[in-house]
PyMOL Python script that loads the backbone (N, CA, C, O; Angstrom):
from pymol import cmd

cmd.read_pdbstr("""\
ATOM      1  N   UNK A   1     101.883  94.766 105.126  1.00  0.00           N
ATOM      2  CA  UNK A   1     103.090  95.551 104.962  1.00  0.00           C
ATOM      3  C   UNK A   1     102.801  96.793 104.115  1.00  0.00           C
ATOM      4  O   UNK A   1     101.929  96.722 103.249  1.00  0.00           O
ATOM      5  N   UNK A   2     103.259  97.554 104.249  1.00  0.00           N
ATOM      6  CA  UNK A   2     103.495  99.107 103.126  1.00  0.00           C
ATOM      7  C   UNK A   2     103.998  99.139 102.210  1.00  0.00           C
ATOM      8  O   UNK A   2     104.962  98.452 101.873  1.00  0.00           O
ATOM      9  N   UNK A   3     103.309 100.155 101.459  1.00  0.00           N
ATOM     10  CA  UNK A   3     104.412 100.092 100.382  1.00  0.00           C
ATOM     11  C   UNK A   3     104.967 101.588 100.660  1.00  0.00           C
ATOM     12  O   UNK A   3     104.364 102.426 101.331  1.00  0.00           O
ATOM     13  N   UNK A   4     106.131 101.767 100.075  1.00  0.00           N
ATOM     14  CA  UNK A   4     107.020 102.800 100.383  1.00  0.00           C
ATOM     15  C   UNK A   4     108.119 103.600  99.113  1.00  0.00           C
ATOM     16  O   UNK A   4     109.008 103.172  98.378  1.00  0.00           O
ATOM     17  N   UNK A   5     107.547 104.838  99.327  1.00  0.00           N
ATOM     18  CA  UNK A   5     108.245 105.911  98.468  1.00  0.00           C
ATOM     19  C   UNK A   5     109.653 106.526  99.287  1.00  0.00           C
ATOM     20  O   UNK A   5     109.577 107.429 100.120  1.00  0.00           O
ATOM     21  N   UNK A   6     110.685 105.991  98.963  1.00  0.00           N
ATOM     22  CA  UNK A   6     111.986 106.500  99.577  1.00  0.00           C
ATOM     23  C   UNK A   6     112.444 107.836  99.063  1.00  0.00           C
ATOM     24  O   UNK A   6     113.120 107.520  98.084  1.00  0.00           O
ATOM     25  N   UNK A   7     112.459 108.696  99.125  1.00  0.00           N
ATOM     26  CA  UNK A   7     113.138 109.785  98.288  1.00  0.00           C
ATOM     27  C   UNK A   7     114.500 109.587  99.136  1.00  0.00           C
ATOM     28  O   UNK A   7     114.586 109.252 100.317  1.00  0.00           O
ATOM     29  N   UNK A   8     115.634 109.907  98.147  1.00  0.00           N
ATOM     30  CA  UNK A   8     117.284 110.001  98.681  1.00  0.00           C
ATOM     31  C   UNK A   8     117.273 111.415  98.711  1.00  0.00           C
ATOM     32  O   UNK A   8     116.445 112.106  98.118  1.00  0.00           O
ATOM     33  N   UNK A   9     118.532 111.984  99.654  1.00  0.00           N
ATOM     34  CA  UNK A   9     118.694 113.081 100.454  1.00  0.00           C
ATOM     35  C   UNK A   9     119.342 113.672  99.383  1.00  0.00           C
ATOM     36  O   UNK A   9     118.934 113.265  98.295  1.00  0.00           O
ATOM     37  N   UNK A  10     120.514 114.778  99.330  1.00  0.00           N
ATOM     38  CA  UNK A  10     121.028 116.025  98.293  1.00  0.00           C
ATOM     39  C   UNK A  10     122.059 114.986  97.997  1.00  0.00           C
ATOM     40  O   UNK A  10     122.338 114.956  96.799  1.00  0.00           O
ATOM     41  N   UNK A  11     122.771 114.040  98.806  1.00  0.00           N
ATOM     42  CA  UNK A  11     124.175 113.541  97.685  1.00  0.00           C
ATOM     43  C   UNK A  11     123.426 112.546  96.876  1.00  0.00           C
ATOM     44  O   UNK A  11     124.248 111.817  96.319  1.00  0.00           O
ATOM     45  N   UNK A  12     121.658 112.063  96.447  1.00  0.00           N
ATOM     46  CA  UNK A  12     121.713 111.374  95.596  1.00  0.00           C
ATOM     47  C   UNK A  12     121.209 109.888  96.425  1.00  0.00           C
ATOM     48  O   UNK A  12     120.858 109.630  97.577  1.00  0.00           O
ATOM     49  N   UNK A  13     121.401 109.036  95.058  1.00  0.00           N
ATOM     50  CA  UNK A  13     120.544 107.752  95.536  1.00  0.00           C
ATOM     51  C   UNK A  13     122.072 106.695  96.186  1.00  0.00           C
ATOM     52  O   UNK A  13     122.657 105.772  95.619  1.00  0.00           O
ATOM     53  N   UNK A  14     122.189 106.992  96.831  1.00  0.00           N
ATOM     54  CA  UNK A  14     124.233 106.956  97.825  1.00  0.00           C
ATOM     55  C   UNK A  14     123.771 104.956  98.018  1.00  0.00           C
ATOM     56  O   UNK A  14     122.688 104.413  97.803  1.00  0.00           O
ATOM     57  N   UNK A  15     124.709 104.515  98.350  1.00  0.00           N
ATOM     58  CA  UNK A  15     124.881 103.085  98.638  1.00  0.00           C
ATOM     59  C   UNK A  15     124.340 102.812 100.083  1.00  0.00           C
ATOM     60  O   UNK A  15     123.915 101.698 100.386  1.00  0.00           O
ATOM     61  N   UNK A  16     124.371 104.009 101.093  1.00  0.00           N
ATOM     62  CA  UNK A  16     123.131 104.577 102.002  1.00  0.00           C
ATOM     63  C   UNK A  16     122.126 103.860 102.111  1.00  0.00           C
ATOM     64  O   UNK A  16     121.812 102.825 102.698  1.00  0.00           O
ATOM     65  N   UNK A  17     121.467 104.921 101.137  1.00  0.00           N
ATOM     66  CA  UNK A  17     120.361 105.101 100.968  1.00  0.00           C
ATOM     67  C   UNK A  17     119.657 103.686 100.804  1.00  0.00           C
ATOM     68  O   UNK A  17     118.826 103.161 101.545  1.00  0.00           O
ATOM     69  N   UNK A  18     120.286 103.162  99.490  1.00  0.00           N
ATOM     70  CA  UNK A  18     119.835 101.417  98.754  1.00  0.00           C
ATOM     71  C   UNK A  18     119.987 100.496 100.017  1.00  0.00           C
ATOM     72  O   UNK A  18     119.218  99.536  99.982  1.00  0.00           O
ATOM     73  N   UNK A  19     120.562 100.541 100.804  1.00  0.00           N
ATOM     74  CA  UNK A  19     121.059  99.792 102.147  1.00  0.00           C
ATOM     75  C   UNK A  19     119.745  99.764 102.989  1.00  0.00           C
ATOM     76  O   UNK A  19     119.227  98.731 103.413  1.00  0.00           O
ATOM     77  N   UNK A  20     119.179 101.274 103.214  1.00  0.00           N
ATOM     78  CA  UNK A  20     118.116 101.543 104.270  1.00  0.00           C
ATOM     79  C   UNK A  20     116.920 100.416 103.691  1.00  0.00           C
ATOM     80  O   UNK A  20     116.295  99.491 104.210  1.00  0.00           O
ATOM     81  N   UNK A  21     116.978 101.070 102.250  1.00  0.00           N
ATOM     82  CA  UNK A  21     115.574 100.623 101.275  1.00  0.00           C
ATOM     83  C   UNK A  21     115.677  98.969 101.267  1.00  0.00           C
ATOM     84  O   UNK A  21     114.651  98.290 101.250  1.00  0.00           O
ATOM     85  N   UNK A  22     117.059  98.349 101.282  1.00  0.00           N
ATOM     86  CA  UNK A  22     116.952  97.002 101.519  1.00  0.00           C
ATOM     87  C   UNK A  22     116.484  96.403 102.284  1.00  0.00           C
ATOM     88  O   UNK A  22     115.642  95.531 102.068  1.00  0.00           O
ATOM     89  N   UNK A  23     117.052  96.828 103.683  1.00  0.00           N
ATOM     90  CA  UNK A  23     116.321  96.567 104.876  1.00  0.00           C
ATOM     91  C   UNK A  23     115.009  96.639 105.111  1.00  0.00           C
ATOM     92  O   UNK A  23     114.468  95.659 105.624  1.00  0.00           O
ATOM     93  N   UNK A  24     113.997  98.162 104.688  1.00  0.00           N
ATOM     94  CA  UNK A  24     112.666  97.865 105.013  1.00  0.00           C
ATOM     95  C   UNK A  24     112.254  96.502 103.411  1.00  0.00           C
ATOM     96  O   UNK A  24     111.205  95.859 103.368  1.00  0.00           O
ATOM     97  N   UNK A  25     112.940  96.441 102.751  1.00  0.00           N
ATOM     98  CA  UNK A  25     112.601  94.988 101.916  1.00  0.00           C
ATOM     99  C   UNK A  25     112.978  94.121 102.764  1.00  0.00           C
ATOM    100  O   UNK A  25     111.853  93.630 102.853  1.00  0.00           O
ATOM    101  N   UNK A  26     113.589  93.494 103.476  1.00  0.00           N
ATOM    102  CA  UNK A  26     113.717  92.531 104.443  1.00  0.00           C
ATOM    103  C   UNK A  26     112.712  92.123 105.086  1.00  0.00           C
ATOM    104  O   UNK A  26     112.238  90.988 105.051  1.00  0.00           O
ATOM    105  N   UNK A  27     112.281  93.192 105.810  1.00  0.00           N
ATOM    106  CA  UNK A  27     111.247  93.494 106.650  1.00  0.00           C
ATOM    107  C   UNK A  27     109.490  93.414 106.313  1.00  0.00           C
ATOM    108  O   UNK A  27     108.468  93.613 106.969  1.00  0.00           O
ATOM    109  N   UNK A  28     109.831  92.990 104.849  1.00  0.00           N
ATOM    110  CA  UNK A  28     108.219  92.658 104.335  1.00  0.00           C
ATOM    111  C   UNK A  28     107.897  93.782 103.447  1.00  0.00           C
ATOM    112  O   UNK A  28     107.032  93.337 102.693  1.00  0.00           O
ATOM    113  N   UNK A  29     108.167  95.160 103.100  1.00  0.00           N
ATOM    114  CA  UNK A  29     107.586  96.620 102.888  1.00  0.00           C
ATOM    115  C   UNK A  29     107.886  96.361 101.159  1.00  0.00           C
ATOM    116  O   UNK A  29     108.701  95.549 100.723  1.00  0.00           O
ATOM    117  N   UNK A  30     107.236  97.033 100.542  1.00  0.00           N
ATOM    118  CA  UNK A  30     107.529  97.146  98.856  1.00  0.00           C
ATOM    119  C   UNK A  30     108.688  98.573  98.880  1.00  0.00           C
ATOM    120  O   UNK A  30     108.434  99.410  99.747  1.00  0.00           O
ATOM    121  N   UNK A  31     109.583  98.776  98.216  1.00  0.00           N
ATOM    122  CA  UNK A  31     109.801 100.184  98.274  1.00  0.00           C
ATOM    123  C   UNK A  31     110.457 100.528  97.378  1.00  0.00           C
ATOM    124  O   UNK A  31     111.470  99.878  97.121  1.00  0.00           O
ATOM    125  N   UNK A  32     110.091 101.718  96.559  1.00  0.00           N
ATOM    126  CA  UNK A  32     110.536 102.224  95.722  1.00  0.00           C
ATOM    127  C   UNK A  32     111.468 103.286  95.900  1.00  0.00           C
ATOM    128  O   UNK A  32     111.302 104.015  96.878  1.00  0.00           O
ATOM    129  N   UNK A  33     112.397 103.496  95.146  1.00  0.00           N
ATOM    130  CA  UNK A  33     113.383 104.427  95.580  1.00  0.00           C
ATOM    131  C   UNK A  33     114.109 104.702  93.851  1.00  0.00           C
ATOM    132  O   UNK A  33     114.927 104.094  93.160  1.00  0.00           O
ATOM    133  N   UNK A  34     113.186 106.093  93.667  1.00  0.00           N
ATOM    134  CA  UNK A  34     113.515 106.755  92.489  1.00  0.00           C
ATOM    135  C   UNK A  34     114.568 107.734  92.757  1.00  0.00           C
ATOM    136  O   UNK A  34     114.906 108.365  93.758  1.00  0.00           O
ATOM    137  N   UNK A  35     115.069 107.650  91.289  1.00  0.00           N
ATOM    138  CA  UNK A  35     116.763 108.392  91.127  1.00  0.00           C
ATOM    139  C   UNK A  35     116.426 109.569  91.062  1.00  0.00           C
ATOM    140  O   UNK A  35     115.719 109.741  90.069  1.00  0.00           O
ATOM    141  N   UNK A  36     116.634 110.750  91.812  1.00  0.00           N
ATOM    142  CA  UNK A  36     115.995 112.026  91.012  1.00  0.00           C
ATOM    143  C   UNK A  36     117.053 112.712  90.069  1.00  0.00           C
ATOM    144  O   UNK A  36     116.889 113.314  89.008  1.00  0.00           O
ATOM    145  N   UNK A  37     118.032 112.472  90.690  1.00  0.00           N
ATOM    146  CA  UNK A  37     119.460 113.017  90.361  1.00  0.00           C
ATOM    147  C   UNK A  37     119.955 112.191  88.973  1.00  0.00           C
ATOM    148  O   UNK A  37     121.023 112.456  88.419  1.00  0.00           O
ATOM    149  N   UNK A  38     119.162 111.305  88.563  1.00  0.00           N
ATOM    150  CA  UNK A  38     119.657 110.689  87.289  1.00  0.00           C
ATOM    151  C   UNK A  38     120.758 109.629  87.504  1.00  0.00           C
ATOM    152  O   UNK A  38     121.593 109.450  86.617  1.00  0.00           O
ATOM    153  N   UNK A  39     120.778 109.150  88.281  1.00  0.00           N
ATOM    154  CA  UNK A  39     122.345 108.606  88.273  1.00  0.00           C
ATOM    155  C   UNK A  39     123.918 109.225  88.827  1.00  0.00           C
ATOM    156  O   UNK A  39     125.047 108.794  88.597  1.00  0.00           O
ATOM    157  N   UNK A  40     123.504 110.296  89.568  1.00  0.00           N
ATOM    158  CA  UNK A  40     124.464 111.123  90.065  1.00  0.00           C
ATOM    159  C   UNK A  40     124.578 111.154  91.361  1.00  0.00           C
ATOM    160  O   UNK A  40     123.569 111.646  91.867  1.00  0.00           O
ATOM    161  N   UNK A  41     125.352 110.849  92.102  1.00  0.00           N
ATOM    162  CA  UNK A  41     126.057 110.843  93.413  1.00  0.00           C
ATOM    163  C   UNK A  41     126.845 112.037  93.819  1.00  0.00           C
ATOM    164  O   UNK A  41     127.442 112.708  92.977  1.00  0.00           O
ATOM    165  N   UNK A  42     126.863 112.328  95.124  1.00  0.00           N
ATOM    166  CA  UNK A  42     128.102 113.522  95.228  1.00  0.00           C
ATOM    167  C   UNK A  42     128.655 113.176  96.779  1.00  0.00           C
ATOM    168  O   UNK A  42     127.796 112.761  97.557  1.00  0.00           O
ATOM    169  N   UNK A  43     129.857 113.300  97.219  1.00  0.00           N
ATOM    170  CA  UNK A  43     130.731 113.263  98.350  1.00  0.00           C
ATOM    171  C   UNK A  43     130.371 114.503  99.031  1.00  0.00           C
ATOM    172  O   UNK A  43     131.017 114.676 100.065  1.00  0.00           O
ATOM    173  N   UNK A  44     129.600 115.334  98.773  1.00  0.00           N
ATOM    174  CA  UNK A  44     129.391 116.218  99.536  1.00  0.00           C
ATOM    175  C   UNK A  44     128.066 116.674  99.830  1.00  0.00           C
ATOM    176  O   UNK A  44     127.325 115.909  99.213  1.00  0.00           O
ATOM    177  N   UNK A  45     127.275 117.641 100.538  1.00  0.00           N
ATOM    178  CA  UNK A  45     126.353 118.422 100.469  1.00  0.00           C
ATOM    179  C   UNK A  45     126.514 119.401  99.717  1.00  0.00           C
ATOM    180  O   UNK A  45     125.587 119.487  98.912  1.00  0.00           O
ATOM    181  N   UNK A  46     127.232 120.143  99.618  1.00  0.00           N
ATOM    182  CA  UNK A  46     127.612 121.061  98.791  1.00  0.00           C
ATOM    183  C   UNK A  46     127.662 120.846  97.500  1.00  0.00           C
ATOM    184  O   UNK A  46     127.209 121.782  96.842  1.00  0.00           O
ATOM    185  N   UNK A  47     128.229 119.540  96.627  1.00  0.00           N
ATOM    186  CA  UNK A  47     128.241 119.302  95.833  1.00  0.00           C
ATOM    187  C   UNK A  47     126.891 118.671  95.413  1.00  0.00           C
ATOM    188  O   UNK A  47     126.430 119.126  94.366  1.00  0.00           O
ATOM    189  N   UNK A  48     126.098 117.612  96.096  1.00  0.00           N
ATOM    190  CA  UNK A  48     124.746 117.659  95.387  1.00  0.00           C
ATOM    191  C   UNK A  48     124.004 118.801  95.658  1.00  0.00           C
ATOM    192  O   UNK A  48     123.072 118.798  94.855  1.00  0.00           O
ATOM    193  N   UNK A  49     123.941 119.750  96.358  1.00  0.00           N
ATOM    194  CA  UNK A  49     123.273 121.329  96.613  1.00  0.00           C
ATOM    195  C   UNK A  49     123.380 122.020  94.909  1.00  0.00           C
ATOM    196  O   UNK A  49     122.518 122.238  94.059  1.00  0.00           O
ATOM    197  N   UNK A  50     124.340 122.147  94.928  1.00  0.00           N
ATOM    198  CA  UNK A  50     124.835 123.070  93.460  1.00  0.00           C
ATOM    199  C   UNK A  50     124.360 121.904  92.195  1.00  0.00           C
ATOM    200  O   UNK A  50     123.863 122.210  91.111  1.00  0.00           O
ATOM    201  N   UNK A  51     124.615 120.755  92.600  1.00  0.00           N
ATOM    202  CA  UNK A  51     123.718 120.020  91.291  1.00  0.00           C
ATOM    203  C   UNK A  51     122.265 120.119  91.472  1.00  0.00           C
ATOM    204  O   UNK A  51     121.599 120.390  90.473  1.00  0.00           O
ATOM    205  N   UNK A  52     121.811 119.982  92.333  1.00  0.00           N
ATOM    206  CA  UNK A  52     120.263 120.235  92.734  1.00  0.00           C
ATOM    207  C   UNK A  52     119.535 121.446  91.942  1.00  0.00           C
ATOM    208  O   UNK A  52     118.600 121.576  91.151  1.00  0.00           O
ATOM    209  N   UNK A  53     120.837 122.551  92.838  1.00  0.00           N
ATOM    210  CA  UNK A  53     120.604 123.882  91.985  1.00  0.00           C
ATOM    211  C   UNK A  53     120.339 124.344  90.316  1.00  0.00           C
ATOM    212  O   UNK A  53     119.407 124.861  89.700  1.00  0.00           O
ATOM    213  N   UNK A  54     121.882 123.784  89.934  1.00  0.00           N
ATOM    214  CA  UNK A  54     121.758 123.776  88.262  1.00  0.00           C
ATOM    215  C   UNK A  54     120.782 122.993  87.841  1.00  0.00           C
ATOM    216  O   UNK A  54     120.324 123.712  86.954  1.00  0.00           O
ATOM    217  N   UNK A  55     120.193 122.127  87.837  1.00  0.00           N
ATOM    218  CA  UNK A  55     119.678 121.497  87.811  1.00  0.00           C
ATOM    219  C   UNK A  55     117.843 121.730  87.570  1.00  0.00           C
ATOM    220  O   UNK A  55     117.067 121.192  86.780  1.00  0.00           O
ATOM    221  N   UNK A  56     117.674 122.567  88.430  1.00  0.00           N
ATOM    222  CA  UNK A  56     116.337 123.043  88.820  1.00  0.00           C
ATOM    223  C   UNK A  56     115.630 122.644  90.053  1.00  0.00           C
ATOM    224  O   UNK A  56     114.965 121.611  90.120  1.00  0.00           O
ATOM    225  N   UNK A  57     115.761 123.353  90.884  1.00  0.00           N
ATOM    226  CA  UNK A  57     114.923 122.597  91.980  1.00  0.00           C
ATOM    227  C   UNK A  57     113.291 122.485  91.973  1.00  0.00           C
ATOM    228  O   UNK A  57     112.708 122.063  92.972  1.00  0.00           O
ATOM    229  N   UNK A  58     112.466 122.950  90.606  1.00  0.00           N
ATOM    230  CA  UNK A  58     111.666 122.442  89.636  1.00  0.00           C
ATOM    231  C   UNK A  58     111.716 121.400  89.076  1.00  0.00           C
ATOM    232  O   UNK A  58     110.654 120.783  89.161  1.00  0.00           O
ATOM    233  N   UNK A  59     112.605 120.830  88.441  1.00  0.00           N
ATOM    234  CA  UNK A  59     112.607 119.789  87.911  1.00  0.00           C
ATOM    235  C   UNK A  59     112.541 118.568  88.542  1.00  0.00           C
ATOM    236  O   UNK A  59     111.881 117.539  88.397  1.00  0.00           O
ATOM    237  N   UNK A  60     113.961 119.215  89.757  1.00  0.00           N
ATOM    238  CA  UNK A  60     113.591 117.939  90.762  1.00  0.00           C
ATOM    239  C   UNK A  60     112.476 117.352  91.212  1.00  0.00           C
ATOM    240  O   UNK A  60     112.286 116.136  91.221  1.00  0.00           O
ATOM    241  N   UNK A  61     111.418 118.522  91.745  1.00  0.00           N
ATOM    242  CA  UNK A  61     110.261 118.362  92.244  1.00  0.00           C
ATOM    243  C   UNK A  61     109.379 117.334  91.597  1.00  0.00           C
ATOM    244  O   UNK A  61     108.798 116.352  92.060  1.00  0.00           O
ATOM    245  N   UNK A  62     109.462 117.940  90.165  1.00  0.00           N
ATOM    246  CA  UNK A  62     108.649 117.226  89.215  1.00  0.00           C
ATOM    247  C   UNK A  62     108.994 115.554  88.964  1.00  0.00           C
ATOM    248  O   UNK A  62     108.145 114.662  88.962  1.00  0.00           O
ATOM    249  N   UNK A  63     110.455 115.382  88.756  1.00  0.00           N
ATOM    250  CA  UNK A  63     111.028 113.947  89.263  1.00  0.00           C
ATOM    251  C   UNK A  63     109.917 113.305  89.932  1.00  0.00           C
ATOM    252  O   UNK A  63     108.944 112.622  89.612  1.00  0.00           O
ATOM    253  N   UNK A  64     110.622 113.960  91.366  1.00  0.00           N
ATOM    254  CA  UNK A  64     109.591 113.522  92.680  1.00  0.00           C
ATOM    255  C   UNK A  64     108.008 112.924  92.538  1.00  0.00           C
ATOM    256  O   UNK A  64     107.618 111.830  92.947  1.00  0.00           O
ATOM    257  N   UNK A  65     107.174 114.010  91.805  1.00  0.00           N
ATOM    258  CA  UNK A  65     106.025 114.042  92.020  1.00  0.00           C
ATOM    259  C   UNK A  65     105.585 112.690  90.464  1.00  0.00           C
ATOM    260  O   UNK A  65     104.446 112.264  90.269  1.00  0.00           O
ATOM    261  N   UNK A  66     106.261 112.476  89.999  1.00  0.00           N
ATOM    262  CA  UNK A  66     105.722 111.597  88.898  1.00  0.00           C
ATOM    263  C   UNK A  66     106.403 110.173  89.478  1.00  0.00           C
ATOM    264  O   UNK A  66     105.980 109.107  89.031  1.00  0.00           O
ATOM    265  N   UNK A  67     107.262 110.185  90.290  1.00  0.00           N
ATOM    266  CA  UNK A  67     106.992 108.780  91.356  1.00  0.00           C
ATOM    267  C   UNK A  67     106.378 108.830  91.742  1.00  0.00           C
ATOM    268  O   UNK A  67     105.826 107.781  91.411  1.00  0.00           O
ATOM    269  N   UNK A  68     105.593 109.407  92.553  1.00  0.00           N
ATOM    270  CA  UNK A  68     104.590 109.612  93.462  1.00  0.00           C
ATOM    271  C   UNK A  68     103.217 108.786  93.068  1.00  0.00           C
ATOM    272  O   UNK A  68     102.516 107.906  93.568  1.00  0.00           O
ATOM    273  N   UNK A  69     103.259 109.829  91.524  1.00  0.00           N
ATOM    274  CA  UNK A  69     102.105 109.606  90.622  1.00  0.00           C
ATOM    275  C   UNK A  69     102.108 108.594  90.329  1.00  0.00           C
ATOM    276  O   UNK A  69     101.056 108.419  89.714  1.00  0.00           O
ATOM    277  N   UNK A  70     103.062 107.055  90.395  1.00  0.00           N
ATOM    278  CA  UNK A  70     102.944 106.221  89.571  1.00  0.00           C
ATOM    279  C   UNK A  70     102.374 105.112  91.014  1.00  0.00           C
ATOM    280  O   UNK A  70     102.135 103.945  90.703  1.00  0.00           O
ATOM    281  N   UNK A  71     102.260 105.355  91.912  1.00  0.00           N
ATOM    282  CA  UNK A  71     101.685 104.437  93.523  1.00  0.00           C
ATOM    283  C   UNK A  71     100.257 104.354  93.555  1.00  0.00           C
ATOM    284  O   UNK A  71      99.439 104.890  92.807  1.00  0.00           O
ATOM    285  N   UNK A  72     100.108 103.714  94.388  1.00  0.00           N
ATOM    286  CA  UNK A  72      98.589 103.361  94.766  1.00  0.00           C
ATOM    287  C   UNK A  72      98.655 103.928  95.763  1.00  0.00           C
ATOM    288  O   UNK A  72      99.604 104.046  96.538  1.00  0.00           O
ATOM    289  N   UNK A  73      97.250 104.469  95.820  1.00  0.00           N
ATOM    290  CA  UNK A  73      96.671 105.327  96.352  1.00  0.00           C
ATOM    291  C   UNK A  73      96.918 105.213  98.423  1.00  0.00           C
ATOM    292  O   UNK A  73      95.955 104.625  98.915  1.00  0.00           O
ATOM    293  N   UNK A  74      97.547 105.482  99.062  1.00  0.00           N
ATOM    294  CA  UNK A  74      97.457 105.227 100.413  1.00  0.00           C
ATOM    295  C   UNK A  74      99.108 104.910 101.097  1.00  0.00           C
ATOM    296  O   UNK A  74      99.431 104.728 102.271  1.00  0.00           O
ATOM    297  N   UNK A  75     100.015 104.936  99.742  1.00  0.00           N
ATOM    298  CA  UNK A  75     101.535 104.672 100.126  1.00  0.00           C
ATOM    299  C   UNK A  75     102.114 105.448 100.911  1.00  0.00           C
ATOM    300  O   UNK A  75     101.873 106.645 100.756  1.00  0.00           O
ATOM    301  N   UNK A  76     103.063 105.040 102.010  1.00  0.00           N
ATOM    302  CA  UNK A  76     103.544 105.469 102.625  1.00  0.00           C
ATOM    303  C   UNK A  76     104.659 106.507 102.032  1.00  0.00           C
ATOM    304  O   UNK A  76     105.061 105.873 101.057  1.00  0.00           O
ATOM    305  N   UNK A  77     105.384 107.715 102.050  1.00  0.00           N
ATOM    306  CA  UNK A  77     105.945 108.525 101.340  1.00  0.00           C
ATOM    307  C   UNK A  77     106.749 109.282 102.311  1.00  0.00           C
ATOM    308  O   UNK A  77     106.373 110.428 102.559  1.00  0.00           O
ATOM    309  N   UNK A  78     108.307 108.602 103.187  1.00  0.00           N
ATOM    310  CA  UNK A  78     109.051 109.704 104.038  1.00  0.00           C
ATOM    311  C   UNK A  78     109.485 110.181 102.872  1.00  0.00           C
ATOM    312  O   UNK A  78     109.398 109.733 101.729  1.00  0.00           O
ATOM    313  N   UNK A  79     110.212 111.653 103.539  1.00  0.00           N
ATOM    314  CA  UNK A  79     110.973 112.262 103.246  1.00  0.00           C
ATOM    315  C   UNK A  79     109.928 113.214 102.043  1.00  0.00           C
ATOM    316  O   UNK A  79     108.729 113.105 101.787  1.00  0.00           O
ATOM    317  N   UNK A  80     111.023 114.173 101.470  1.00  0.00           N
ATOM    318  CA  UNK A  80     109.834 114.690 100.560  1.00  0.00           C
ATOM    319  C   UNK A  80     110.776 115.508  99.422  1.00  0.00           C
ATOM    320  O   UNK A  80     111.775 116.048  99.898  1.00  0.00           O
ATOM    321  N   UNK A  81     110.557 115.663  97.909  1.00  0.00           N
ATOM    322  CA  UNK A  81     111.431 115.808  96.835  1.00  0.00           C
ATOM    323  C   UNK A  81     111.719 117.644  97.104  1.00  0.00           C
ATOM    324  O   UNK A  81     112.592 118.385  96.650  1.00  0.00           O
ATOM    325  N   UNK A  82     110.392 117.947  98.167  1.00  0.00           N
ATOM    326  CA  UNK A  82     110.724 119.855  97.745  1.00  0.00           C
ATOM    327  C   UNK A  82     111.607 119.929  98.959  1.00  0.00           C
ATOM    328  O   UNK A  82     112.064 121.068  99.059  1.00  0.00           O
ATOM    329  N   UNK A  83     112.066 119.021 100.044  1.00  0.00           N
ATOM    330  CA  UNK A  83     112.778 119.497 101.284  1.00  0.00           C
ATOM    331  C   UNK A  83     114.025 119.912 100.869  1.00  0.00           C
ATOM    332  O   UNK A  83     114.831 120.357 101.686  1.00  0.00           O
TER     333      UNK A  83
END
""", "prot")
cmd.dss("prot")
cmd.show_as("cartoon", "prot")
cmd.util.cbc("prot")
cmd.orient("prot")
């Protein structure tokens, strides 16, 4: 089985998202699914866009990339923190 880096989309780590990541846990897969957003959700695109924004879309990145950093070497990784 894989192991797996989930990144969540602009509204955040959504009840979605934890749903998908459950399932490939069902399915045998390890998967991690880091908060980038801190704990913040949004009902909109627009609204996680402009938090993204204030935010830094630097910082985010950096979020991103220090999950990344914390895997073994060969993990599977959809999606991606600079999209």
């Amino acid at each position: 089985m894989a192991e797996v880096l989930l990144y969540h989309h602009i509204q955040g780590l959504t009840d979605g998202v934890k749903a998908f990541a459950d399932g490939l846990r069902r399915d045998g897969h390890t998967v991690h699914t880091p908060d980038l957003f801190e704990g913040r959700t949004f009902g909109s695109i627009e609204e996680g866009f402009g938090f993204a924004r204030d935010t830094g879309f630097d910082v985010i990145r950096e979020r991103g990339g220090a999950a990344a950093d914390e895997l073994a070497p060969g993990s599977s990784t959809p999606g991606s923190p600079s999209a």
